[in-house]
C-alpha positions as CSV (number, residue, x, y, z in Angstrom):
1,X,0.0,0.0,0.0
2,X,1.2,3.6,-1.4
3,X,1.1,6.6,1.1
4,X,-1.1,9.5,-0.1
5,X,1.1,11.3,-2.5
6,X,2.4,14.7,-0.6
7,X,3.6,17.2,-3.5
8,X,5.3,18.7,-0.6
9,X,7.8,16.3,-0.5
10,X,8.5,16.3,-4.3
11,X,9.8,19.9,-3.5
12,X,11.7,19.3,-0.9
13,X,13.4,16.6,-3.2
14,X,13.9,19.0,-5.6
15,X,15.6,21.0,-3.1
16,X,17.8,18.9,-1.7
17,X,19.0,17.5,-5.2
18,X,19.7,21.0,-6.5
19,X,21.7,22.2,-3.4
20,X,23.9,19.1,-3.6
21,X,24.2,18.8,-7.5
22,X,25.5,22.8,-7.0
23,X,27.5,22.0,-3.8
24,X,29.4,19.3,-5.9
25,X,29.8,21.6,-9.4
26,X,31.8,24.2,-6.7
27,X,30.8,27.5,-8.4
28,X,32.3,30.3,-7.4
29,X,30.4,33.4,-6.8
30,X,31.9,36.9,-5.1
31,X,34.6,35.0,-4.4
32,X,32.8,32.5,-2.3
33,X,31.2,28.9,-3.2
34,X,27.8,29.1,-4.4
35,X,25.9,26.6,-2.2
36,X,28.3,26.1,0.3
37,X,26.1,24.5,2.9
38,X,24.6,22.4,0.3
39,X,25.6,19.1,1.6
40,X,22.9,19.4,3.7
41,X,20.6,18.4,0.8
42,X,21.1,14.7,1.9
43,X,20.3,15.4,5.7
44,X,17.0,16.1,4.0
45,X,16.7,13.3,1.6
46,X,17.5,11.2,5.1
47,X,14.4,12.9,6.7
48,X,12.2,12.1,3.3
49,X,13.8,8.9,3.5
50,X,12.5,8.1,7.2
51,X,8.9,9.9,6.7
52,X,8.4,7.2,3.5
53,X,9.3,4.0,5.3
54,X,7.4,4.9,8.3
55,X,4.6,5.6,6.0
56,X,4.7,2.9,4.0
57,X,5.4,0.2,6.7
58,X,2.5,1.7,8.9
59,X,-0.2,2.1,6.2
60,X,0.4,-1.3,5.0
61,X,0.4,-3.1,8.7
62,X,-3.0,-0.9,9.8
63,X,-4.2,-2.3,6.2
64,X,-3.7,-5.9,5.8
65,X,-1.9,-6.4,9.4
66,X,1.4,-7.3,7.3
67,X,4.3,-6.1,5.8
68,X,6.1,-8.0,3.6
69,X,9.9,-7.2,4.1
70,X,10.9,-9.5,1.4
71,X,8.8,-7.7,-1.4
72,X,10.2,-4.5,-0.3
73,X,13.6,-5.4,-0.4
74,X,12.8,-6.6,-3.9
75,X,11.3,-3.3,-4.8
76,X,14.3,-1.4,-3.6
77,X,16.4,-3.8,-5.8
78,X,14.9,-3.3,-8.7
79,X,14.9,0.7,-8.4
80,X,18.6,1.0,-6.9
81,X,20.4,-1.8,-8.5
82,X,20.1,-0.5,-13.2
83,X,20.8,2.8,-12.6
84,X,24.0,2.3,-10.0
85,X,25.0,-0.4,-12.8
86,X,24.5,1.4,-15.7
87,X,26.9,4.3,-13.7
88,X,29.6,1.7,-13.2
89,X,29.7,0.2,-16.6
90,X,29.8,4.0,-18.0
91,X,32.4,5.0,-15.3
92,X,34.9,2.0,-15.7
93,X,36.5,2.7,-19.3
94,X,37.0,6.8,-17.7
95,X,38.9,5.3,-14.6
96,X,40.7,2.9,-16.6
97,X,42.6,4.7,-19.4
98,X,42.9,7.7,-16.9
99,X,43.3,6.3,-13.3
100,X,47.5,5.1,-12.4
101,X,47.4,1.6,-10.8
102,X,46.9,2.3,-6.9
103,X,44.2,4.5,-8.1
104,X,42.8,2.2,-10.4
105,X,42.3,-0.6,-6.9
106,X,40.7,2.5,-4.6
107,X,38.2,2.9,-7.3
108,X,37.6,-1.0,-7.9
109,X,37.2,-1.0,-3.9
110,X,34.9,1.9,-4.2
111,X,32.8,0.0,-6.7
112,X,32.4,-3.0,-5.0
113,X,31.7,-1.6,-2.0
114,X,28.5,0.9,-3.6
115,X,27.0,-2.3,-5.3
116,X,27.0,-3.7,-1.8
117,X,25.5,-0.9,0.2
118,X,28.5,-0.8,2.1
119,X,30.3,2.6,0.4
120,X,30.0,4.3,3.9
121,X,32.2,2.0,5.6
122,X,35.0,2.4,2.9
123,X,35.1,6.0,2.8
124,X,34.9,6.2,6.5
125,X,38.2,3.4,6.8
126,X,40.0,5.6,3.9
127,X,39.7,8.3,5.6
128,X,38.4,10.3,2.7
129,X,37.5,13.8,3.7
130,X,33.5,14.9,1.8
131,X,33.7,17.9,0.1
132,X,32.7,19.4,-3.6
133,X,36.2,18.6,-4.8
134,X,36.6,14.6,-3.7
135,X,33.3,14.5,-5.2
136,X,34.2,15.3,-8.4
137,X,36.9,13.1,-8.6
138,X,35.6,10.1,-7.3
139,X,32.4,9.5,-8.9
140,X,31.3,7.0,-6.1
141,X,31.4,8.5,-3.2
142,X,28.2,9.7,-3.5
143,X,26.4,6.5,-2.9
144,X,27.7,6.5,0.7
145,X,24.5,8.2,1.5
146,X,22.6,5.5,-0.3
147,X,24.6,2.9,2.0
148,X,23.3,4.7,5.2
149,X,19.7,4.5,4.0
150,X,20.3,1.1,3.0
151,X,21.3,0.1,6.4
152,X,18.8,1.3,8.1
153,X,16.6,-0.3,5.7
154,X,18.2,-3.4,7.1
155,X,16.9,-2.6,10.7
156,X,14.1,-0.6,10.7
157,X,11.4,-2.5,9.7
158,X,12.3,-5.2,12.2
159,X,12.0,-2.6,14.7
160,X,9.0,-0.6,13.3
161,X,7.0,-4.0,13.1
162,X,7.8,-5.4,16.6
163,X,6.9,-2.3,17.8
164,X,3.8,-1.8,16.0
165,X,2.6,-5.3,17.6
166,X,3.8,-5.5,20.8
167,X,3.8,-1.8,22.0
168,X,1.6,0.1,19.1
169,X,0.4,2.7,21.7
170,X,4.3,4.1,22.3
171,X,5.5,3.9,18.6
172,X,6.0,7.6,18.8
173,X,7.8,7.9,22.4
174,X,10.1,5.1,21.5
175,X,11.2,6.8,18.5
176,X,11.4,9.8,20.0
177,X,13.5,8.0,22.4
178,X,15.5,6.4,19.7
179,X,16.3,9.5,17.6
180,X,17.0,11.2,20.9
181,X,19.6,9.0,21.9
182,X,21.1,8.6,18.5
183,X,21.4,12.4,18.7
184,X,23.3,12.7,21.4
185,X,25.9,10.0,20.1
186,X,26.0,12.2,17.3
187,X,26.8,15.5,19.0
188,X,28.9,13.7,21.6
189,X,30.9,11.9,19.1
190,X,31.3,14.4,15.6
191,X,34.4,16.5,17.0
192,X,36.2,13.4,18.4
193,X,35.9,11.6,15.0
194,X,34.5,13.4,12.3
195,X,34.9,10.8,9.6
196,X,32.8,8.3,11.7
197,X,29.8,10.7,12.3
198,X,29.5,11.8,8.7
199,X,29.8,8.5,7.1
200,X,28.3,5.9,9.6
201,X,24.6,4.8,10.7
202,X,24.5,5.1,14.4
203,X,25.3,8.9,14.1
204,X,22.4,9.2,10.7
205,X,20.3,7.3,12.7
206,X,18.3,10.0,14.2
207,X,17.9,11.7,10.8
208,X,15.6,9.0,9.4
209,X,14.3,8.8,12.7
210,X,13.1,12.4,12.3
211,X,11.0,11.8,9.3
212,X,9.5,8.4,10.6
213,X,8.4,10.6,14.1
214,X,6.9,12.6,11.5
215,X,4.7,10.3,9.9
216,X,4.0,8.7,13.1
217,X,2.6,11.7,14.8
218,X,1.1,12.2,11.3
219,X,-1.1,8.5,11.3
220,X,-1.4,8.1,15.0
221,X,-2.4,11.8,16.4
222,X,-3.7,13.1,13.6
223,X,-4.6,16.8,14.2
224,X,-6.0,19.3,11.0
225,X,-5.4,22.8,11.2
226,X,-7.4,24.9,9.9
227,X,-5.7,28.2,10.4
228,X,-4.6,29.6,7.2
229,X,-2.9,32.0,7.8
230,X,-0.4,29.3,10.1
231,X,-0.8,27.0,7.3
232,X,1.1,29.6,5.0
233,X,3.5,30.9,7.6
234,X,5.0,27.7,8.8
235,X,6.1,25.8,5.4
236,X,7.3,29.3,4.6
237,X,9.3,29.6,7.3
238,X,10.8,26.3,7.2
239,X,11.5,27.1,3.6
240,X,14.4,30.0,5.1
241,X,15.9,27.9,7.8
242,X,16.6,25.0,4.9
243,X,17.8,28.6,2.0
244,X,19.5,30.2,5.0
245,X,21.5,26.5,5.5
246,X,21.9,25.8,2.1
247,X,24.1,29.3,1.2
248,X,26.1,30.2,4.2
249,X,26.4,27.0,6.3
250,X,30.0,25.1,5.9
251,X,30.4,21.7,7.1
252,X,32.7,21.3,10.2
253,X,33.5,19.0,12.7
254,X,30.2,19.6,15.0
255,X,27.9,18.0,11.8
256,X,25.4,16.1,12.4
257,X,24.6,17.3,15.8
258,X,22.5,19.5,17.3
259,X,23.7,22.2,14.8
260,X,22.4,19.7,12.2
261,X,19.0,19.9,14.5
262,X,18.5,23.3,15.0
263,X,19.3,24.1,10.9
């Protein structure tokens, strides 16, 4: 079962791929970098990310009483798995007449690792530092995103559905409690080792646990509002603290934390 289609989301997609498409192109404006905060176009993809699995998992369990993880797994197969192909067969004759040998094994590593979800981990044990330039010269280290969503793919619809049967009426305090925790390990942990907190789950964690409170609060409590002139403000003003991150926030040692939070 589909959740209601939210056109709200699309833009927020198209926001977030934008900002990091622009991030990663490192244009120069007034002698600055246009975008420089936009890395923080796949802290919202991770937020999307977490709202649709929630959604989906929870409309389909209230619906039918089960979710089939298998079918799901299949269906995110066969969206993920042509296109990051097609990208490696198209990348591999680049990286092979114009990569030197040690070169040539980092990106081989990097390619087996993206086909199995595991890209984070790699990066994170390379050391490799994010930023607008790495990205352009190593085409895969963009899926280490994809491997963070993946993984939690892995574990959160165990969790969602244990919790949905066995504790239903605390769904959103657990979460709460989950993304609160993860948080904390997140803010705690990002100045002592960077590298770790950007690349790894436990410190995303929260992030897609943002946007599954959100749908939770969303199908369990749901309250309309019918003040229009609120209705108006609020997206609108969530609109400038996501433009205001996007141009003049720079990643540093303290993201994701509570400075991730707060922008």
């Amino acid at each position: 079962m589909k959740p209601q289609y939210r056109p709200e989301i699309d833009g927020l997609r198209t926001i977030a791929v934008l900002s990091v498409i622009i991030y990663h192109a490192n244009i120069e404006l007034f002698s600055g970098q246009l975008f420089k905060g936009g890395f923080f176009g796949v802290d919202i993809f991770f937020v999307i990310s977490g709202f649709l699995i929630t959604s989906l998992i929870t409309n389909e369990l209230s619906q039918t009483g089960k979710f089939s993880i298998k079918k799901f797994y299949e269906r995110r197969a066969r969206r993920l798995l042509p296109a990051l192909l097609i990208v490696m067969l198209f990348t591999l004759p680049f990286a092979w007449w114009n990569l030197l040998p040690n070169q040539l094994v980092d990106f081989s590593k990097s390619q087996v690792t993206s086909l199995l979800f595991s890209s984070n981990i790699y990066w994170n044990s390379s050391l490799e530092e994010y930023g607008a330039e790495a990205g352009l010269l190593k085409p895969f280290l963009h899926t280490w995103s994809l491997a963070v969503e993946e993984q939690y793919y892995i574990v959160f619809p165990f969790m969602l559905i244990a919790i949905y049967r066995w504790h239903k009426t605390h769904i959103v305090a657990l979460l709460t409690l989950g993304l609160l925790l993860s948080l904390l390990f997140a803010d705690w942990f990002s100045p002592l080792n960077p590298s770790f907190s950007f690349y790894m789950l436990p410190s995303r964690f929260w992030e897609l646990l943002a946007g599954g409170l959100l749908a939770s609060i969303l199908y369990f409590h749901p309250q309309k509002n019918n003040d229009a002139l609120l209705n108006k403000c609020m997206p609108a003003l969530g609109f400038c603290f996501i433009a205001y991150s996007i141009v003049f926030m720079e990643l540093n040692s303290n993201h994701p934390g509570f400075i991730t939070l707060i922008l």
